[in-house]
N, C-alpha and C positions, 0 to 999 in steps of 0.2 A: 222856240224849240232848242237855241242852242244851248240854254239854261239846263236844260234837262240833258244835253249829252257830256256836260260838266260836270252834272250830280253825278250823274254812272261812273263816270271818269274817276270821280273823286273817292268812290265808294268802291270801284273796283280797286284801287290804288292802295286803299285804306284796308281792305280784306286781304289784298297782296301782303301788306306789312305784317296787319296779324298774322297772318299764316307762317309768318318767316320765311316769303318767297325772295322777299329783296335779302337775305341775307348770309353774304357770302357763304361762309360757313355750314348753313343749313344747307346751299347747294353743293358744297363739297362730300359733306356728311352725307347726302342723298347718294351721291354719285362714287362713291366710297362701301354703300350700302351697309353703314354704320348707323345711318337715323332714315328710314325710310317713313317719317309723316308728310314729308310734301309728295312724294310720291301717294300717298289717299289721297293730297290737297286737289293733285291733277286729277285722281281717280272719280273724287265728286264732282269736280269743275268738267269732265268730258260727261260723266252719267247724265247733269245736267241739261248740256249743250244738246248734249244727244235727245232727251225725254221734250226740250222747249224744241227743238227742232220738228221730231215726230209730232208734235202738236200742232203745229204752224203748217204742217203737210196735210195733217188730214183737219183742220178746222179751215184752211181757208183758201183748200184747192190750187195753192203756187205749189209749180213744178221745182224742186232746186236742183241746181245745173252742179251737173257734175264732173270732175276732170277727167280726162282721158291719163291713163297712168303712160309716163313718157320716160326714156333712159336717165336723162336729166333730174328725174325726182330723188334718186338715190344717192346722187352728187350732192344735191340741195341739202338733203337732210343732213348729207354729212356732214357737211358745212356748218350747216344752222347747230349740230351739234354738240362741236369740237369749237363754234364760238363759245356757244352758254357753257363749258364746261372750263374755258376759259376763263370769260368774263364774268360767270357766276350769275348770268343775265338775259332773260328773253325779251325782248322789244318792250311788252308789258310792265314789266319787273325793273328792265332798265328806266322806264320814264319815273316809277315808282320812286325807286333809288334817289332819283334826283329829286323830287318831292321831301324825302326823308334830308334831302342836304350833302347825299353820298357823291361827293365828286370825280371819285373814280368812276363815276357813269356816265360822265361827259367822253370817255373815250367812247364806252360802248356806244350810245348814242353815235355819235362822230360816225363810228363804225358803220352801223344800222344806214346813217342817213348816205355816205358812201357808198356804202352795196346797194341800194335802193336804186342809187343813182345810177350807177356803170349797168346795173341790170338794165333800167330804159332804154339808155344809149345801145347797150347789147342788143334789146330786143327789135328796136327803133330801126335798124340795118337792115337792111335789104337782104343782105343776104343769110340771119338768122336765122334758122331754126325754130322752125311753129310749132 
């Protein structure tokens, strides 16, 4: 089985490149709203997510669990935001990067595994925030 979450791995990695997600420029470009194709890229990669998902719901009867929308989601996004516009990079994109040999995505990464981290810890406390 883990053979197979390698190939996907590898293939979504490989679709990322083609598309010009890993690269800077195109994200800037995007976010400049001077070349908006990775913007479709997302457009098809969410149509998708959304049509295999509505499949999966009604072929095979799992409930998917849904979040509760919490004050905290709009601080996240923001975050998550003003990294990738930074780093030119979303978790995906960044592992990619490095794949391609880009080692300005050892920060991001770095980053990524950082914030992953203090989140635990954050969440881990007792006196957190559910």
């Amino acid at each position: 089985m883990p053979l197979v979450f390698l190939f996907f791995g590898a293939l979504f990695g490989f679709l990322l490149s083609r598309a010009r997600a890993t690269d800077y420029t195109a994200i800037v470009a995007m976010f400049r709203l001077t070349d908006l194709h990775l913007m479709g890229v997302m457009a098809v990669a969410i149509a998708t997510a959304a049509l295999g998902l509505a499949v999966l719901r009604r072929t095979s009867g799992v409930k998917l669990a849904t979040k509760p929308a919490r004050a905290g989601i709009f601080l996240g996004g923001l975050v998550f935001g003003v990294g990738w516009a930074l780093s030119g990079a979303c978790p995906g994109t960044a592992l990619a990067q490095l794949g391609e040999g880009k080692l300005y995505a050892l920060a991001t990464v770095a980053g990524i595994l950082a914030g992953t981290w203090w989140f635990t810890r954050k969440s881990a406390s007792p006196s957190a925030p559910r």
